[in-house]
mmCIF file of the N, C-alpha and C atoms, coordinates in Angstrom:
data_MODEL
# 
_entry.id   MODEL 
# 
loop_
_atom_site.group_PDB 
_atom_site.id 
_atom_site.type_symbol 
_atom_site.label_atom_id 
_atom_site.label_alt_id 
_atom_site.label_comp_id 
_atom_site.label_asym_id 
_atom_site.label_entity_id 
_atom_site.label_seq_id 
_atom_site.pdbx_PDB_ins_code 
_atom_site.Cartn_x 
_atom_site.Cartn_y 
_atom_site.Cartn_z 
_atom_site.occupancy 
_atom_site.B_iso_or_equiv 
_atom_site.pdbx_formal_charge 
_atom_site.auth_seq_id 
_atom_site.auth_comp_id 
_atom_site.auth_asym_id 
_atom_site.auth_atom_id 
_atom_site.pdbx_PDB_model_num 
ATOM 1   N N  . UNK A 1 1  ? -20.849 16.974 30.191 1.00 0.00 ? 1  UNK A N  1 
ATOM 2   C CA . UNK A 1 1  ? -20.807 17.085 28.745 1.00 0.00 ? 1  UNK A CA 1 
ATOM 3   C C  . UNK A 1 1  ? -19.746 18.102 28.333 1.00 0.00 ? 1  UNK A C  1 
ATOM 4   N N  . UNK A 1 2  ? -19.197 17.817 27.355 1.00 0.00 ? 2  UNK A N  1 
ATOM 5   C CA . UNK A 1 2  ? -18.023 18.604 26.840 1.00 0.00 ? 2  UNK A CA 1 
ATOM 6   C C  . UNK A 1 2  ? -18.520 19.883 25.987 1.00 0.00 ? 2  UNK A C  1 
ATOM 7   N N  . UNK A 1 3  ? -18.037 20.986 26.174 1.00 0.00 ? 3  UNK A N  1 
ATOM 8   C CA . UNK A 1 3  ? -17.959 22.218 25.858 1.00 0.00 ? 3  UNK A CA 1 
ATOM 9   C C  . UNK A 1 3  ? -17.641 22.224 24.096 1.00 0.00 ? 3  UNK A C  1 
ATOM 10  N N  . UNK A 1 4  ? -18.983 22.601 23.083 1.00 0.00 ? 4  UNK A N  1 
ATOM 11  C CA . UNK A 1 4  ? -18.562 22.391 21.775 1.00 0.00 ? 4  UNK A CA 1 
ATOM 12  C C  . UNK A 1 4  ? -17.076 23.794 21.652 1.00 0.00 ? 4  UNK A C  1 
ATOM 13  N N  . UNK A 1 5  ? -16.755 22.970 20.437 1.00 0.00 ? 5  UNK A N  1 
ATOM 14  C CA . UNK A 1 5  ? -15.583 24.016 19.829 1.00 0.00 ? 5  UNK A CA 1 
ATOM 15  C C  . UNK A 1 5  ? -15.675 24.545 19.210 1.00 0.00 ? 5  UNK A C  1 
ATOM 16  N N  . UNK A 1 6  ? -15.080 25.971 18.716 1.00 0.00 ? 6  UNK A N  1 
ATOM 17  C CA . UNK A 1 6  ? -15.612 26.748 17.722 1.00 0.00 ? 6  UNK A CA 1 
ATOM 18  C C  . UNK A 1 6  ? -14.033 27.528 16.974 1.00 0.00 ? 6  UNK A C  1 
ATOM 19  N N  . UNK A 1 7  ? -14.262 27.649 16.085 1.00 0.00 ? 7  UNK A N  1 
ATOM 20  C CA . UNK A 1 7  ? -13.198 27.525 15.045 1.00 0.00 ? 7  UNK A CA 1 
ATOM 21  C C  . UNK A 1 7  ? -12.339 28.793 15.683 1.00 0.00 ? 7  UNK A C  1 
ATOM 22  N N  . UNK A 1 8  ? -10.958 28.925 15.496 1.00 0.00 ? 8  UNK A N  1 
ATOM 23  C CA . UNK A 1 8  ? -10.307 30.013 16.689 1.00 0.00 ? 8  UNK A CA 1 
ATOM 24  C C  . UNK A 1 8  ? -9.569  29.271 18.023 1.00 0.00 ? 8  UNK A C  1 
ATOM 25  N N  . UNK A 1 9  ? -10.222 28.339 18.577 1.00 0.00 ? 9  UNK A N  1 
ATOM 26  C CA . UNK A 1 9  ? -10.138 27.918 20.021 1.00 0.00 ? 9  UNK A CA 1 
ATOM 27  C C  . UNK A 1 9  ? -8.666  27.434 19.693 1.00 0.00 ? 9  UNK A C  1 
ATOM 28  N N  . UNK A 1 10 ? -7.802  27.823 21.199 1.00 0.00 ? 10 UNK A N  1 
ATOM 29  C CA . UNK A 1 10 ? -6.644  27.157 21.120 1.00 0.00 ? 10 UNK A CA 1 
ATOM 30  C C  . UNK A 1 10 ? -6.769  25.548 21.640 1.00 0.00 ? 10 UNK A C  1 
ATOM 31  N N  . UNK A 1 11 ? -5.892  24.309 21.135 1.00 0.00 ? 11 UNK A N  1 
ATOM 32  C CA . UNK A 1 11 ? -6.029  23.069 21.901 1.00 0.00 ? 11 UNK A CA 1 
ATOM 33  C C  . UNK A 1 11 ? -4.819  22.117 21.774 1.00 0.00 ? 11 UNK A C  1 
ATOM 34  N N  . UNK A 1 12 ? -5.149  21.510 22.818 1.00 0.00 ? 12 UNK A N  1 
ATOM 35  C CA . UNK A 1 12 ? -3.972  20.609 22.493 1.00 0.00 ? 12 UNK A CA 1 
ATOM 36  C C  . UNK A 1 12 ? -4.588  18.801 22.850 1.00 0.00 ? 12 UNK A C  1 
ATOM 37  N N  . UNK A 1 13 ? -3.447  17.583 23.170 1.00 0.00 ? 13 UNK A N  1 
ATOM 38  C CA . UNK A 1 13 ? -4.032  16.888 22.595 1.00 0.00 ? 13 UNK A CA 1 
ATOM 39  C C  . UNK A 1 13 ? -4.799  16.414 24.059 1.00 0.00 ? 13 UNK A C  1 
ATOM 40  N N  . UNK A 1 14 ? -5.713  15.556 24.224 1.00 0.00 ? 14 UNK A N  1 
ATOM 41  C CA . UNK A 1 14 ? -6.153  14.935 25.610 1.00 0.00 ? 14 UNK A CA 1 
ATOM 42  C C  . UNK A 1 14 ? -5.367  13.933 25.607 1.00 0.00 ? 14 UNK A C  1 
ATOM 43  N N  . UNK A 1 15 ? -5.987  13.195 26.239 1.00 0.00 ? 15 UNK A N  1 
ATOM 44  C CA . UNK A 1 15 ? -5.230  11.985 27.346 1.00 0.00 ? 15 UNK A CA 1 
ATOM 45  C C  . UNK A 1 15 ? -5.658  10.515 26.158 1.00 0.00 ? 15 UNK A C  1 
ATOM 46  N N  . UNK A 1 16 ? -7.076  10.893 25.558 1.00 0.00 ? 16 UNK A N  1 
ATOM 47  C CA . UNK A 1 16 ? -6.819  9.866  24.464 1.00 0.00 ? 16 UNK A CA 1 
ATOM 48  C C  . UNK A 1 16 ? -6.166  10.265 22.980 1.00 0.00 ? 16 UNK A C  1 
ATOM 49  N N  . UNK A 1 17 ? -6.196  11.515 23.167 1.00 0.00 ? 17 UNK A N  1 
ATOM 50  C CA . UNK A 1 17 ? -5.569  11.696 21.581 1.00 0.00 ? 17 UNK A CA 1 
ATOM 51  C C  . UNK A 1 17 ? -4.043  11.304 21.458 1.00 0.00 ? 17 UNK A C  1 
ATOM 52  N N  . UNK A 1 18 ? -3.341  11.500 23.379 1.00 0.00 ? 18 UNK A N  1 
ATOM 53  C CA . UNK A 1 18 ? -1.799  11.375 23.370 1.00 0.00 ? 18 UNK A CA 1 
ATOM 54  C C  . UNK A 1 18 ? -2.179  9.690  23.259 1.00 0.00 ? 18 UNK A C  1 
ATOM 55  N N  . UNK A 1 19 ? -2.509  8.924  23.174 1.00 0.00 ? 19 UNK A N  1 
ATOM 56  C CA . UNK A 1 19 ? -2.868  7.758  23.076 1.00 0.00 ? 19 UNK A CA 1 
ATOM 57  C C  . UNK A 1 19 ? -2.997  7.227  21.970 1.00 0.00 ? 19 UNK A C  1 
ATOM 58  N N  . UNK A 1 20 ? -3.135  7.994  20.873 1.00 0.00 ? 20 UNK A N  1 
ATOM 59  C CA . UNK A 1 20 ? -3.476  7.979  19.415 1.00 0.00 ? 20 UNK A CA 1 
ATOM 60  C C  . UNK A 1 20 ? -2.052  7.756  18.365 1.00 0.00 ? 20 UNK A C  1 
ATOM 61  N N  . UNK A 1 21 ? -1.813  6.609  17.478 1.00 0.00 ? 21 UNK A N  1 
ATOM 62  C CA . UNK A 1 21 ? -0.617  6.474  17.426 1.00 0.00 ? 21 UNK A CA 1 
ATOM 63  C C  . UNK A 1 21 ? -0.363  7.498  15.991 1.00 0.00 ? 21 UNK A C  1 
ATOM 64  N N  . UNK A 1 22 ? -1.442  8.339  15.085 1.00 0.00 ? 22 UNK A N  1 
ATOM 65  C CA . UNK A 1 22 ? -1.104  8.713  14.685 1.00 0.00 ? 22 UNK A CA 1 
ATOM 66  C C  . UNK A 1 22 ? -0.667  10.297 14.284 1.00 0.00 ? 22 UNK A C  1 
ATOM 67  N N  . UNK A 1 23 ? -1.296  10.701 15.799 1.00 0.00 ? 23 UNK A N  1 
ATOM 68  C CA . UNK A 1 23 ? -0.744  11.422 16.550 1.00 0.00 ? 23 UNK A CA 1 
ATOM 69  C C  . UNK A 1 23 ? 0.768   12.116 17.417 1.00 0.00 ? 23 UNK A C  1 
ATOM 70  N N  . UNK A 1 24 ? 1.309   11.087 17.371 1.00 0.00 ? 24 UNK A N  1 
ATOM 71  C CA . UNK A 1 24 ? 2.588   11.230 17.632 1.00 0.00 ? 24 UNK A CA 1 
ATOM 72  C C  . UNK A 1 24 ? 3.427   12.520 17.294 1.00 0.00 ? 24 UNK A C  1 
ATOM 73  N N  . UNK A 1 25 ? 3.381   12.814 16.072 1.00 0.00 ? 25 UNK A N  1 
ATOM 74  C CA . UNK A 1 25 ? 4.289   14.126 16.012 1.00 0.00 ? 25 UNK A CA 1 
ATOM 75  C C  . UNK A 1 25 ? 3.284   15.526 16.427 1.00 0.00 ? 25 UNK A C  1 
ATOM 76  N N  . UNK A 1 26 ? 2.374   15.589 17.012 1.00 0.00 ? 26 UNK A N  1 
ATOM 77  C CA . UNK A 1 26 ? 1.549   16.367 17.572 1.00 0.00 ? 26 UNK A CA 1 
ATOM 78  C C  . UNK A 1 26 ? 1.785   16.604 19.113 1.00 0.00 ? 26 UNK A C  1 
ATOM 79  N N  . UNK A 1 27 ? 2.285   15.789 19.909 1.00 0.00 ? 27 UNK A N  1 
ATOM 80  C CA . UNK A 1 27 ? 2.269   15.174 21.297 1.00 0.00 ? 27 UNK A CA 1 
ATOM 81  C C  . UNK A 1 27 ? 3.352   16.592 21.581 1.00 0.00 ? 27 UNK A C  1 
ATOM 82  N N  . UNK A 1 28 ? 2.774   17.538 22.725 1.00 0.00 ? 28 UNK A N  1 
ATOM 83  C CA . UNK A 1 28 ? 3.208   18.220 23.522 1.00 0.00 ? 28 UNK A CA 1 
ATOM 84  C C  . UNK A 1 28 ? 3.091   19.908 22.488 1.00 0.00 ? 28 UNK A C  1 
ATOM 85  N N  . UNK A 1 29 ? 2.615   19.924 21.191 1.00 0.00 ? 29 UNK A N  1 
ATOM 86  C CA . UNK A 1 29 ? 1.970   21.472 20.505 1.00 0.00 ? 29 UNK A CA 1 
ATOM 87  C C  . UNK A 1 29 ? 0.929   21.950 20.820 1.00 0.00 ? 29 UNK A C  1 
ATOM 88  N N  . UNK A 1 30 ? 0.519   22.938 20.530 1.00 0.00 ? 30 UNK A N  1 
ATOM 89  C CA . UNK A 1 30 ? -0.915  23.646 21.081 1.00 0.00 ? 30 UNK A CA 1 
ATOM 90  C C  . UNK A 1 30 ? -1.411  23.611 19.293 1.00 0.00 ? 30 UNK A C  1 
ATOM 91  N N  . UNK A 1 31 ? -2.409  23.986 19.208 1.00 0.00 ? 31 UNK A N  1 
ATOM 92  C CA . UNK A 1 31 ? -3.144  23.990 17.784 1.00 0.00 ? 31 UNK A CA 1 
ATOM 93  C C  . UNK A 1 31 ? -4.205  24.909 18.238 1.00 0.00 ? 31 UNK A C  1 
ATOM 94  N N  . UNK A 1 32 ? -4.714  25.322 16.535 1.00 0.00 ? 32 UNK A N  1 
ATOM 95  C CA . UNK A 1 32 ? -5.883  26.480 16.311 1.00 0.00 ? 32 UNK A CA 1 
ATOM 96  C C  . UNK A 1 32 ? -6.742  25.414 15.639 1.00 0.00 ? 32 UNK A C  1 
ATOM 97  N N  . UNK A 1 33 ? -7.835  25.321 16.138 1.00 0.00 ? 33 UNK A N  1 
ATOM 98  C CA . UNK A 1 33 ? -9.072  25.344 15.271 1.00 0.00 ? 33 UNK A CA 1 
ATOM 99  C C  . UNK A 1 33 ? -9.438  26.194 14.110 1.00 0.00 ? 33 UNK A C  1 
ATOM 100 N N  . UNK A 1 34 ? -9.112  25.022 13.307 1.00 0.00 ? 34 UNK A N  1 
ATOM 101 C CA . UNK A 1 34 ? -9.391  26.117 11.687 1.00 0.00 ? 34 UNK A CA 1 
ATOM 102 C C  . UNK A 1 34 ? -10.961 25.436 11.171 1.00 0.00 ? 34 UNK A C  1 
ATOM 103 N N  . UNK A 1 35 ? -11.263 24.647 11.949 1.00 0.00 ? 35 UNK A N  1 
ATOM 104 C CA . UNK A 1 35 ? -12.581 23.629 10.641 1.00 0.00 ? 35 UNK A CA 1 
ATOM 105 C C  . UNK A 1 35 ? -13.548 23.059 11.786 1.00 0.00 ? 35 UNK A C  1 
ATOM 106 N N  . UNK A 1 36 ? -14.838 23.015 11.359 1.00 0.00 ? 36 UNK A N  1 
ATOM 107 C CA . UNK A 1 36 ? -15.747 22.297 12.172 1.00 0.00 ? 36 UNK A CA 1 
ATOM 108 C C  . UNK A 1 36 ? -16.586 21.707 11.074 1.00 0.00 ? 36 UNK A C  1 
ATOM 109 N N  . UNK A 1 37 ? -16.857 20.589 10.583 1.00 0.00 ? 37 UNK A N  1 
ATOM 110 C CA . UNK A 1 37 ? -17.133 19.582 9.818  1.00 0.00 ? 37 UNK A CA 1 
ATOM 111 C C  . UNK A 1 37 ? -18.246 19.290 10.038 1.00 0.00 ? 37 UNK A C  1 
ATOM 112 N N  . UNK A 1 38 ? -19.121 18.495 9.825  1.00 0.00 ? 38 UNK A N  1 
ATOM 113 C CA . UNK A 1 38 ? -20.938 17.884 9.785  1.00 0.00 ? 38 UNK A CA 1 
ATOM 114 C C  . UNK A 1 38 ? -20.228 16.391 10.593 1.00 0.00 ? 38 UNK A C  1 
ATOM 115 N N  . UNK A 1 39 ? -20.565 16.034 11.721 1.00 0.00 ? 39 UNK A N  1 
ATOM 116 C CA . UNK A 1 39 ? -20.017 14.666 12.186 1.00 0.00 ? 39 UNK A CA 1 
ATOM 117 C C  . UNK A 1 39 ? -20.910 13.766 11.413 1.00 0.00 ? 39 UNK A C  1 
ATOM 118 N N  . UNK A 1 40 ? -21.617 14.201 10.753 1.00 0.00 ? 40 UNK A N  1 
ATOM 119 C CA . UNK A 1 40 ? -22.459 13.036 9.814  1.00 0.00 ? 40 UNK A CA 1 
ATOM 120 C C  . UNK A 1 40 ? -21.705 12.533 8.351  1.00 0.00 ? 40 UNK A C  1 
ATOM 121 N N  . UNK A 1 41 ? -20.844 13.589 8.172  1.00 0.00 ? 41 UNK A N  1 
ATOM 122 C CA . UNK A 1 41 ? -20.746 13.535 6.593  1.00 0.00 ? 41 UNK A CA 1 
ATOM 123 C C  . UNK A 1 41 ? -18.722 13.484 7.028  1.00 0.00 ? 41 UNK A C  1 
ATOM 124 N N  . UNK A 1 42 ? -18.417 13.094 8.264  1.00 0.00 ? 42 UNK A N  1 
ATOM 125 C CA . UNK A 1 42 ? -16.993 13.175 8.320  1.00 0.00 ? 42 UNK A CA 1 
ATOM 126 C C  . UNK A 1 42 ? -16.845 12.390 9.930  1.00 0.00 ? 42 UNK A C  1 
ATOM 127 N N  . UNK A 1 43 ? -15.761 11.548 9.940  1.00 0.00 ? 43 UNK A N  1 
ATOM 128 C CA . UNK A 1 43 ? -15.329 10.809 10.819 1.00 0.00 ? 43 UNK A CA 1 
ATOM 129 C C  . UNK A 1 43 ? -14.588 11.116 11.791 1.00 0.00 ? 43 UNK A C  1 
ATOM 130 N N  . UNK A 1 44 ? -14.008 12.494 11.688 1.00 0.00 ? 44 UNK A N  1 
ATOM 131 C CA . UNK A 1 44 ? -12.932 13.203 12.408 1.00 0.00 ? 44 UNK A CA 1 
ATOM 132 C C  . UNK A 1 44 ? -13.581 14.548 11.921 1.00 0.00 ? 44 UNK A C  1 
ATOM 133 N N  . UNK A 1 45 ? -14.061 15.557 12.472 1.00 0.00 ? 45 UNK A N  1 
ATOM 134 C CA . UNK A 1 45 ? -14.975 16.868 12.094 1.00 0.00 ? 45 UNK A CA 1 
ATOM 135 C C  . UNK A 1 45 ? -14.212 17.906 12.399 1.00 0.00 ? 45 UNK A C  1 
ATOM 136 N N  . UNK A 1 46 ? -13.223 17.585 13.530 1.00 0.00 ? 46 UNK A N  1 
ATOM 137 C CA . UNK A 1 46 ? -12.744 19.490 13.839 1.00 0.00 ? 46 UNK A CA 1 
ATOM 138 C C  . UNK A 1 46 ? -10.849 19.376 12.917 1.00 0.00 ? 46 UNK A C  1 
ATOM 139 N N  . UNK A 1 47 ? -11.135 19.995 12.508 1.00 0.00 ? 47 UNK A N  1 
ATOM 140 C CA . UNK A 1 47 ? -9.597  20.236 11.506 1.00 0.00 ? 47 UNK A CA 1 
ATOM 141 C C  . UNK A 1 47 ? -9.034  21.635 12.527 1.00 0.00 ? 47 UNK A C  1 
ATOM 142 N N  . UNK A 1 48 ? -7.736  20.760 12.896 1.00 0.00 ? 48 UNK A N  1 
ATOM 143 C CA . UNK A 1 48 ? -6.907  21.881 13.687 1.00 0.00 ? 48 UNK A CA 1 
ATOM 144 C C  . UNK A 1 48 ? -5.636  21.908 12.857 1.00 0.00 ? 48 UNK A C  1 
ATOM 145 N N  . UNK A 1 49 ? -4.971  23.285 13.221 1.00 0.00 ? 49 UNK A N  1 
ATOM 146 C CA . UNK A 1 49 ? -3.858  23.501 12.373 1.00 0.00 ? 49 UNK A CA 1 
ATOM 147 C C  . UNK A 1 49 ? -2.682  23.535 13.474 1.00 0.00 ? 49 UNK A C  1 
ATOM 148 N N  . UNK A 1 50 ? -1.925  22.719 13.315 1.00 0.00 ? 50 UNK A N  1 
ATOM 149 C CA . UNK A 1 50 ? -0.520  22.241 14.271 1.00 0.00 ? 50 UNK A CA 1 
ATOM 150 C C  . UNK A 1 50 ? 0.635   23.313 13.552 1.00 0.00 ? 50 UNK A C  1 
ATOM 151 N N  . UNK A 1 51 ? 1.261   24.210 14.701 1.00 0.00 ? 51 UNK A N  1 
ATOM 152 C CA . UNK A 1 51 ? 2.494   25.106 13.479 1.00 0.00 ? 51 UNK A CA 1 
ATOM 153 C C  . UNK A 1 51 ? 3.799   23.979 13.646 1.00 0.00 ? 51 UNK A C  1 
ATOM 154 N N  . UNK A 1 52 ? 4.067   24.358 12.500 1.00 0.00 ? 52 UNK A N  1 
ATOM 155 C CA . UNK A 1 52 ? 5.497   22.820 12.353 1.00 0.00 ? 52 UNK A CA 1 
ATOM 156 C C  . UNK A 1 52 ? 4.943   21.185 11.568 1.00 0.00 ? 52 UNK A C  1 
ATOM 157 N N  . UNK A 1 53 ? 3.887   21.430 11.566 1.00 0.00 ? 53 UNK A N  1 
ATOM 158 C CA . UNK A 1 53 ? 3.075   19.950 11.478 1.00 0.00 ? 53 UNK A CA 1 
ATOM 159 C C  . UNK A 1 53 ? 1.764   20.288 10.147 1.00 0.00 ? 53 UNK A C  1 
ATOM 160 N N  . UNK A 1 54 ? 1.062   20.733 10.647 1.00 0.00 ? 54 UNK A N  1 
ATOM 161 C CA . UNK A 1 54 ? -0.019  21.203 9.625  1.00 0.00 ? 54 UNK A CA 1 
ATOM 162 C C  . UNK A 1 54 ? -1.131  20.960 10.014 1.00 0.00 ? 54 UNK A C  1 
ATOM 163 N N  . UNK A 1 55 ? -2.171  20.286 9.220  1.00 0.00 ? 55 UNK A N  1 
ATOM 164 C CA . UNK A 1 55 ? -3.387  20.251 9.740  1.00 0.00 ? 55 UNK A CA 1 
ATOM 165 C C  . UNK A 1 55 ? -3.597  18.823 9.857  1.00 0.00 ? 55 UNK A C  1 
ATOM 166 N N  . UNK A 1 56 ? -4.547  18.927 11.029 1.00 0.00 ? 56 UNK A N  1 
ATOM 167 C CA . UNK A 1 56 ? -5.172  17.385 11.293 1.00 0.00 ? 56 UNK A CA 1 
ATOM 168 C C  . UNK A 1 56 ? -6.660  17.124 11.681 1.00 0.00 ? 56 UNK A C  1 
ATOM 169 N N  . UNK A 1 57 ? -7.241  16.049 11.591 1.00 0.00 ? 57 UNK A N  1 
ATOM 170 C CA . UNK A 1 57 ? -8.727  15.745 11.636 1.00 0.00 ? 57 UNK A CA 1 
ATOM 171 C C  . UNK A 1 57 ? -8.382  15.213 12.757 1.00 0.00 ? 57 UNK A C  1 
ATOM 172 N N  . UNK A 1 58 ? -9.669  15.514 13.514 1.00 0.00 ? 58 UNK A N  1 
ATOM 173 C CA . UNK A 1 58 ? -9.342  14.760 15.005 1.00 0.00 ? 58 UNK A CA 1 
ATOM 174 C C  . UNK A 1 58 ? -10.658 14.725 15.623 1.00 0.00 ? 58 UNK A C  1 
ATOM 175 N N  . UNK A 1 59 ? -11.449 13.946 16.207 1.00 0.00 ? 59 UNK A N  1 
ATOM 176 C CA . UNK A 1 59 ? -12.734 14.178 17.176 1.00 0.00 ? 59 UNK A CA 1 
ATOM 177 C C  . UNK A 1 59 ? -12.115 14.510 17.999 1.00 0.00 ? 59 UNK A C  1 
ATOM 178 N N  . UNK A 1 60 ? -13.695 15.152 18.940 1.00 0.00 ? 60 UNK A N  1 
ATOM 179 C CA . UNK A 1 60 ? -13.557 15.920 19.716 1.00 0.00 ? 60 UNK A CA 1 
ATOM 180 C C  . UNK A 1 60 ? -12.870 15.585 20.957 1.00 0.00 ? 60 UNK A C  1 
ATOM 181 N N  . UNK A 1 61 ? -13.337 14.156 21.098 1.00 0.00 ? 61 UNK A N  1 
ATOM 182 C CA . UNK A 1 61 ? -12.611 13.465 22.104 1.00 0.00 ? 61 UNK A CA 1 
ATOM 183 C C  . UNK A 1 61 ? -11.075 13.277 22.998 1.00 0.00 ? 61 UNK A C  1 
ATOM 184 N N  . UNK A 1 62 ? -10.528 13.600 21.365 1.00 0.00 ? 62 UNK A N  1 
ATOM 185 C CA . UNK A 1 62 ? -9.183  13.909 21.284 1.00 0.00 ? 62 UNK A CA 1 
ATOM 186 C C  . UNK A 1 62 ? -8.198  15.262 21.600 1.00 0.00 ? 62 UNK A C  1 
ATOM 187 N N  . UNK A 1 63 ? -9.165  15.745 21.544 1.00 0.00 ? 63 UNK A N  1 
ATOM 188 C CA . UNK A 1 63 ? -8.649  17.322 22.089 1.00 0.00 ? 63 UNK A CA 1 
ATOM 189 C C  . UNK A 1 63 ? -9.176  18.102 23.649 1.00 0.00 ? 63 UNK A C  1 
ATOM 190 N N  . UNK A 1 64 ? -8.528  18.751 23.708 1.00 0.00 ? 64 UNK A N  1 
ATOM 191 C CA . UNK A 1 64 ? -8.888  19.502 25.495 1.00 0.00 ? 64 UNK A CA 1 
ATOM 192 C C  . UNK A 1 64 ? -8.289  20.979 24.662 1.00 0.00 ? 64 UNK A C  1 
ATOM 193 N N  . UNK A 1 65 ? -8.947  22.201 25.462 1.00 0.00 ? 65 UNK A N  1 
ATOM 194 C CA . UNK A 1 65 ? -8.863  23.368 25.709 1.00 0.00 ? 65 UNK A CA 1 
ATOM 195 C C  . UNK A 1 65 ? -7.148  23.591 25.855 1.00 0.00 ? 65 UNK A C  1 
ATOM 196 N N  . UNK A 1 66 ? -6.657  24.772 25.688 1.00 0.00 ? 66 UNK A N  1 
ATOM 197 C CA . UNK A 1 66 ? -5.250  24.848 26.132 1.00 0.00 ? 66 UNK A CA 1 
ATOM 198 C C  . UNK A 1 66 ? -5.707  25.712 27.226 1.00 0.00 ? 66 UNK A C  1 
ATOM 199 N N  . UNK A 1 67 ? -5.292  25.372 28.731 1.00 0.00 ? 67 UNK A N  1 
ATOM 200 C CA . UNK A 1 67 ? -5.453  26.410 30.251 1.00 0.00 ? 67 UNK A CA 1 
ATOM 201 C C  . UNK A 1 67 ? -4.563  27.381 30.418 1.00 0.00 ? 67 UNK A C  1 
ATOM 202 N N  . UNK A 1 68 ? -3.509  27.458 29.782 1.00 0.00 ? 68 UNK A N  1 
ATOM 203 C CA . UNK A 1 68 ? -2.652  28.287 29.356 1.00 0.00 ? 68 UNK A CA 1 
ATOM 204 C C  . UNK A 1 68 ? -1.547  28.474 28.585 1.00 0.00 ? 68 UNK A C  1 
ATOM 205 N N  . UNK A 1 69 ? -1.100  29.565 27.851 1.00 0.00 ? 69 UNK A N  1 
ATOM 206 C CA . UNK A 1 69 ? -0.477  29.735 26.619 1.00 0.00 ? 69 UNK A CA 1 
ATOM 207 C C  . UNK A 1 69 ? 1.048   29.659 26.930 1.00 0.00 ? 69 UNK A C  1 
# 
């Protein structure tokens, strides 16, 4: 089971998010967790902030930990 996220965490994208076509200008940045959402009341819950790019909605699925900076 995957490790919840908590707003702060550095990340970047996984193996399905690089898979994600609207994703693309994200592919190879690290991002901050700025948002953790109600997955009931939102389709994409963790809002990360990309520098150069901005912010994006993304499940969790889509993201991995950054192992180093």
């Amino acid at each position: 089971m995957k490790k919840e996220m908590k707003v702060g965490d550095m990340v970047e994208l996984s193996a399905s998010g690089r898979n994600t076509v609207y994703c693309d200008g994200i592919l190879g940045k690290k991002g901050i967790v700025i948002g953790i959402r109600s997955k009931a009341l939102y389709m994409y819950p963790i809002l990360v902030s990309w520098p150069g790019y901005g912010q994006v909605s993304l499940l969790r699925s889509s993201l991995k930990y950054v192992s180093r900076v």
